[in-house]
matplotlib code that plots the C-alpha trace (Angstrom):
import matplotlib.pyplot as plt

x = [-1.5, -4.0, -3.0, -5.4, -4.5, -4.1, -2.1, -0.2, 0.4, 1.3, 4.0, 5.6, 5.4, 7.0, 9.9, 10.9, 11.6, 9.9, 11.1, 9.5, 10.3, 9.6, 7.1, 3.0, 1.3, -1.9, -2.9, -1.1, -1.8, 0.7, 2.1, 4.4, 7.4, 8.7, 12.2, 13.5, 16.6, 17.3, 19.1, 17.0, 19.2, 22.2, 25.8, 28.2, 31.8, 31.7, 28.6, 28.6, 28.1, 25.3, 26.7, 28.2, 27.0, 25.8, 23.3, 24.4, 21.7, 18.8, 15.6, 16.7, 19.2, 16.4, 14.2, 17.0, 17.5, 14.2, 13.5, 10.4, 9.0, 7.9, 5.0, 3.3, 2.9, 4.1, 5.9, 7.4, 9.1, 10.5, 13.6, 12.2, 15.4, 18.4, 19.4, 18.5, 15.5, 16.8, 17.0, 14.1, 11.4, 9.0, 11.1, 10.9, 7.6, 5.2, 6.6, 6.3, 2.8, 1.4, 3.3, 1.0, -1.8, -1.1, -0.6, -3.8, -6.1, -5.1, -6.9, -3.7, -2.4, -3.6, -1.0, 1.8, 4.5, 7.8, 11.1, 12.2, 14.5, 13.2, 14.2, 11.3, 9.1, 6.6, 6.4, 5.7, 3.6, 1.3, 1.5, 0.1, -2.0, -3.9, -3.2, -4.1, -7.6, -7.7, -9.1, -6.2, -3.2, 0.1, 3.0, 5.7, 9.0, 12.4, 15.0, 17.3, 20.7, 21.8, 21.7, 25.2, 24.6, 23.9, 20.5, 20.0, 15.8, 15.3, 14.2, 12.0, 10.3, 9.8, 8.8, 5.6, 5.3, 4.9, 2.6, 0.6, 0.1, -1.2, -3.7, -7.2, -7.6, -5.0, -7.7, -9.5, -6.6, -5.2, -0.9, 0.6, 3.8, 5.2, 8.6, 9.4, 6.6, 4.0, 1.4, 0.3, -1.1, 0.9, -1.2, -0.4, 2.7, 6.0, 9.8, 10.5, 13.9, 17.2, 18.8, 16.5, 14.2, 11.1, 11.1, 7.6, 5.2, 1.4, 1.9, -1.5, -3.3, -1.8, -1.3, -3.3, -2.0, 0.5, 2.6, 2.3, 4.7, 4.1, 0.7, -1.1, -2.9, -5.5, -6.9, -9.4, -11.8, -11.3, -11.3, -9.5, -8.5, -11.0, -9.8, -8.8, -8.9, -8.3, -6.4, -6.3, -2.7, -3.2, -2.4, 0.7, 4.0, 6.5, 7.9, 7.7, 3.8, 4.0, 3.6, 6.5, 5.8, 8.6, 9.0, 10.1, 11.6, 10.9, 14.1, 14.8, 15.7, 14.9, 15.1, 11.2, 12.5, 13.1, 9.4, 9.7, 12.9, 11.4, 8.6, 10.2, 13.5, 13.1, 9.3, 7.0, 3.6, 3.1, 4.6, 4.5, 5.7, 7.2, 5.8, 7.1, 4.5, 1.3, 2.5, 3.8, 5.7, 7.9, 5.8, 8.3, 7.8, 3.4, 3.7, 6.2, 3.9, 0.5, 2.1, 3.4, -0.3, -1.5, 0.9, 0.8, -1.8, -0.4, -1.6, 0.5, -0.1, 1.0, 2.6, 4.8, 8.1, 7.6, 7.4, 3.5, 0.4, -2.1, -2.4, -5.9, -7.8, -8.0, -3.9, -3.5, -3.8, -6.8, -4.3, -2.9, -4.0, -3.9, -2.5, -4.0, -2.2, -0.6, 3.5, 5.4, 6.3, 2.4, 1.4, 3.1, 2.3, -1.3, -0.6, 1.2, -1.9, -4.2, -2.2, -1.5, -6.1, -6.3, -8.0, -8.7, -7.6, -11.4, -10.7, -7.7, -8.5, -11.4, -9.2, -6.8, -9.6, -10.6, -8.2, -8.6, -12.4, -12.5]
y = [31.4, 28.7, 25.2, 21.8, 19.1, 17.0, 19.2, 20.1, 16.0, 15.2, 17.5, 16.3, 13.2, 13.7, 15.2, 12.0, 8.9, 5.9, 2.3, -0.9, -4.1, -7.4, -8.8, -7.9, -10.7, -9.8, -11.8, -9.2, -5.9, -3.2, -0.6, 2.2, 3.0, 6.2, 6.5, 9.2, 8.6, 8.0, 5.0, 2.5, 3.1, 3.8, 1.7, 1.4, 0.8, -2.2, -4.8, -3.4, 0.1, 1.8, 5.4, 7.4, 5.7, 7.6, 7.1, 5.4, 3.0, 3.1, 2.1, -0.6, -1.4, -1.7, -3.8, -6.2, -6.8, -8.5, -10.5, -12.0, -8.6, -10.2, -12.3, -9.9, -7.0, -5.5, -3.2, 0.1, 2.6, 6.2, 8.4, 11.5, 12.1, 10.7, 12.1, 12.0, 13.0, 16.2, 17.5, 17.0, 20.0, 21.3, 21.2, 17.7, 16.8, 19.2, 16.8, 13.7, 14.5, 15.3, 11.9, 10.1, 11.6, 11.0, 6.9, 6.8, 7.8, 5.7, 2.4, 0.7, 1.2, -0.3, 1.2, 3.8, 2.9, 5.5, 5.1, 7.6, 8.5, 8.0, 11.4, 13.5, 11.2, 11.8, 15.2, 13.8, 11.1, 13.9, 15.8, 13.6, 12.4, 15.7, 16.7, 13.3, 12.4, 8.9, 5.8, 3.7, 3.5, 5.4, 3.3, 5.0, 2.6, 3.3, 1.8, 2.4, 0.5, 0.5, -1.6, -2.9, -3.7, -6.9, -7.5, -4.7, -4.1, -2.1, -5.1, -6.3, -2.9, -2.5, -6.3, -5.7, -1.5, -3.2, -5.9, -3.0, -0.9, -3.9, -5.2, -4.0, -4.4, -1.4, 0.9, 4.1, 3.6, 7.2, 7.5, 4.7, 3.9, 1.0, 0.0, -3.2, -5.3, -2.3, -0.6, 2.5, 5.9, 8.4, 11.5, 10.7, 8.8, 10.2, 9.2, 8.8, 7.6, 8.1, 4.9, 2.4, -0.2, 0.3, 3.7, 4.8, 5.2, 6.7, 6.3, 7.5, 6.3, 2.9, 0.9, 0.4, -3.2, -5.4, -8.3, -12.0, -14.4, -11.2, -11.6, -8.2, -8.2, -5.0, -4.5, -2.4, -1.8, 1.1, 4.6, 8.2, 10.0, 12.4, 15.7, 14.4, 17.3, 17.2, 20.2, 20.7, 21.7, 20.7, 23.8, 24.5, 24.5, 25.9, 25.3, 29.1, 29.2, 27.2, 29.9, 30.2, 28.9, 28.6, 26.6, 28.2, 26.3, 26.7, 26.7, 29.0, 32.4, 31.9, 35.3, 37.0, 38.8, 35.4, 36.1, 39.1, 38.3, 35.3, 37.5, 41.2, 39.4, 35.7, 35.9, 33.9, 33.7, 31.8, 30.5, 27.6, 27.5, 24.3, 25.0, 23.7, 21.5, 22.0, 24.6, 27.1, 30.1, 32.8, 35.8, 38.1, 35.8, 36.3, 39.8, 40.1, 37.3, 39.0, 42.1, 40.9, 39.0, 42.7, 44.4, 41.6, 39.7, 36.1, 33.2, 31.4, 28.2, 26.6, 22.8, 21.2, 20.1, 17.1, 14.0, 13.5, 14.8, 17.5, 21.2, 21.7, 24.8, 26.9, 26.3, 28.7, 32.2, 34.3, 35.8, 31.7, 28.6, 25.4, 22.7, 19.8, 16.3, 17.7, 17.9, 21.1, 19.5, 18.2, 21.7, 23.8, 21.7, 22.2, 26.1, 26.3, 24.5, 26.6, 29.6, 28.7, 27.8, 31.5, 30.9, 33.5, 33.5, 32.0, 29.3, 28.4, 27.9, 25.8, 23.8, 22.7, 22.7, 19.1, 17.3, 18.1, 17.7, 21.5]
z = [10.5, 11.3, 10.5, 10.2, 12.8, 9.8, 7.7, 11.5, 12.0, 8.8, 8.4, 11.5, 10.7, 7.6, 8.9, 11.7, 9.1, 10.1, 9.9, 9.9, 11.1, 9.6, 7.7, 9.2, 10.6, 9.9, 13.1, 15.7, 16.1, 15.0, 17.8, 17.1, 19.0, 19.2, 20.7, 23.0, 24.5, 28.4, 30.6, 28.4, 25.2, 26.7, 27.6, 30.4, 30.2, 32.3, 33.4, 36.9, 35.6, 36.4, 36.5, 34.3, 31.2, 28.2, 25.7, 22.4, 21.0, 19.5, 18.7, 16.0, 18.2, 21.6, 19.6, 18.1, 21.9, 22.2, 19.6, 21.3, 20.6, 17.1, 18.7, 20.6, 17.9, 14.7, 15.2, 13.3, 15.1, 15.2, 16.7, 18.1, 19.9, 21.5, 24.4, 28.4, 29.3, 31.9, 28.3, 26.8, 26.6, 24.1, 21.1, 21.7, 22.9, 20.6, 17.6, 19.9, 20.5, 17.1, 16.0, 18.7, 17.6, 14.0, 14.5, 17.3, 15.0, 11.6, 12.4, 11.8, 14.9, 18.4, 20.6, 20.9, 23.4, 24.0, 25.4, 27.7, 29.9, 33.6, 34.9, 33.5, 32.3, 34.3, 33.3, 29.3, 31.0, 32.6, 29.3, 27.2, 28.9, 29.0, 25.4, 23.4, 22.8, 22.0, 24.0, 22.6, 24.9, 25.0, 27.7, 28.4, 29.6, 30.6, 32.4, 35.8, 34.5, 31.3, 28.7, 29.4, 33.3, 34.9, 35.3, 33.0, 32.8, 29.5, 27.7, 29.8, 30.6, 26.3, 26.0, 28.8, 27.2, 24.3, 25.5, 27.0, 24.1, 21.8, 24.3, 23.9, 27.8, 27.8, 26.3, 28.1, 30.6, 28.9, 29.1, 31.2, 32.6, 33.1, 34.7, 37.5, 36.6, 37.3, 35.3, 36.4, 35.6, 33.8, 35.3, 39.1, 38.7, 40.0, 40.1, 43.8, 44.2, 42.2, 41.7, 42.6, 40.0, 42.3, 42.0, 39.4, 42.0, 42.6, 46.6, 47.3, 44.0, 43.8, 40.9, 38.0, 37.2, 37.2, 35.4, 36.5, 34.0, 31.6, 31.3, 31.8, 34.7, 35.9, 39.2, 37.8, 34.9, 32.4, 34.1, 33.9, 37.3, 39.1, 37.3, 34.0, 31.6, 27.5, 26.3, 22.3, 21.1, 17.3, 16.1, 18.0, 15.5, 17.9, 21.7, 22.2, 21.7, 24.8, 28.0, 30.5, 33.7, 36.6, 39.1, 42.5, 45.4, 49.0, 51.7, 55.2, 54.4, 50.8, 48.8, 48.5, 45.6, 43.5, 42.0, 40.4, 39.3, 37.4, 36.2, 35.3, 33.7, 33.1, 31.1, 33.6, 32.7, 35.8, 39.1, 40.6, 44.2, 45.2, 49.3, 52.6, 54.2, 52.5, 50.1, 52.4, 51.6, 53.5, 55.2, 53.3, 49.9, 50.1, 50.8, 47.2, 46.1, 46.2, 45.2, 41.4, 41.0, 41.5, 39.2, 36.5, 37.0, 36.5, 38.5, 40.9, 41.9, 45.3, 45.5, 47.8, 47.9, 50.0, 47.9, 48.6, 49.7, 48.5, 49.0, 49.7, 48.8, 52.3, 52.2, 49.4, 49.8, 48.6, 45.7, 44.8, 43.5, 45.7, 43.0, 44.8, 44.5, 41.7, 42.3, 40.9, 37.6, 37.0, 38.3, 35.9, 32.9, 33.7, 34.5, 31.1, 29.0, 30.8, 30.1, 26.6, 26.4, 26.9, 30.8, 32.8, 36.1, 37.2, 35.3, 35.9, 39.3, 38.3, 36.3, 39.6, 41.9, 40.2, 41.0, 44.4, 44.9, 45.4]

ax = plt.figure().add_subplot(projection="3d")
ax.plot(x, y, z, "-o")
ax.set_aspect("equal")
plt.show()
């Protein structure tokens, strides 16, 4: 059955209530909020906690913490979810996206900002990023203490999200994230340390901007990343139409045979190799490797494990797919919208070879 983007938004829009708060000014532009779950709404049992805590606020309840949020934007706001993000997949972010897409293109709305846990939000960053077409911004904010912590930074990462997404400087930036005073890209941004505030970072990219006394401040004009693609899921209505791709991790002596388990019992469209080095894999593993591309003809694509750096083209075998800067997590959402665009295995490697120059 083939639905409308329209008839596919409004439906899911009508089935997350949405709240407003206050009285419009007509003088301020109106952002939506659209709340997730993650560190930002959650509590500690004591100020000094900043482990162990679970989540138990909400959106209401992140706004009513900033009140100063009033004279930057109007605001309404809905809750997608509750819940960290290690749990969040596509049952969650199909309906998150249409709603995005719904409020980007009603010329009420100048912004979109989410709250999200900082665990995978890289990975909803990156998604959509590639999968919304609008030049009006989408900042994604979190927090690394809870709410309950001393020196607890939610509130300050949604005052400046929210400062982001209702300033027209913010636009034709596509999906940013912003946490620690920073502003940066949401397609090349990546969680690089566990515990730590500083830890949203595009090592090799850089920033894209930064705060100064809150006021916004960009290092550059407008742009989208070399190998910026837009991928059209309008019409998907279900997580399942969404291929399976796996992510596969490299170690010493890892088990070759890990592939075909993931392919013959587990459902995997594609692979993703998470490579030594520059995306290396175990003699044994390309011999099993090249073998299942043969038999089943499914791409696998070749990261790296290390934290950065780029698999270039000639690192890949002839039968793989060198994901370029792109981490595991960024490579299989780009494998699985491929997959799910109906690419052939030509294009697919097209598709990766631009964000490496290839």
């Amino acid at each position: 059955m083939h639905f409308s983007k329209t008839l596919l938004t409004t439906v899911a829009l009508s089935l997350i209530k949405l709240y407003t708060r206050d009285e419009k000014n007509s003088s301020l532009p109106t952002v939506r909020i659209f709340g997730t779950g993650g560190t930002i709404a959650s509590k500690g049992s004591t100020s000094a906690t900043t482990a162990g805590y679970s989540v138990g606020l909400t959106v209401d309840d992140l706004i009513d913490a900033v009140p100063a949020l009033k004279e930057v934007a109007n605001l309404d706001y809905a809750q997608i979810s509750n819940i960290g993000s290690n749990s969040l997949n596509y049952t969650h972010l199909i309906p998150l996206h249409h709603n995005i897409s719904e409020t980007l293109q009603s010329d009420e709305y100048n912004g979109a900002v989410v709250t999200h846990g900082t665990d995978t939000m890289e990975e909803t960053a990156f998604f959509l990023d590639l999968t919304i077409d609008s030049p009006k911004p989408i900042c994604i904010a979190g927090a690394m203490r809870p709410s309950t912590a001393t020196s607890a930074d939610g509130s300050m990462n949604l005052y400046q999200a929210v400062s982001i997404a209702a300033s027209d400087k913010s636009q034709g930036r596509g999906t940013l994230i912003t946490l620690n005073d920073r502003i940066a890209s949401g397609f090349w941004t990546t969680k690089t340390n566990a515990n730590t505030l500083d830890t949203f970072k595009a090592t090799e990219q850089g920033y894209l901007g930064t705060f100064i006394n809150n006021d916004i401040e960009y290092y550059y004009p407008p742009a989208r990343p070399e190998g910026y693609q837009y991928f059209d899921i309008s019409n998907v209505t279900d997580a399942s139409e969404i291929p399976e791709v796996i992510i596969l991790y490299s170690y010493q002596g890892l088990n070759p045979l890990l592939i075909q388990h993931a392919v013959e019992n587990l459902g995997a469209k594609g692979i993703v190799l998470a490579g030594s080095g520059a995306g290396s894999w175990t003699n044994s593993g390309e011999a099993v490797n090249e073998e299942i591309v043969k038999k089943y003809n499914i791409p696998i694509v070749h990261s790296r494990r290390t934290m950065d750096g780029s698999v270039p083209k000639d690192d890949a075998p002839e039968y793989g797919i060198a994901s370029g800067f792109l981490n595991p997590q960024k490579a299989r959402i780009l494998l699985q919208l491929c997959l799910h665009a109906g690419y052939s295995m030509d294009q697919i490697k097209t598709s990766f070879s631009s964000v490496y120059g290839g």
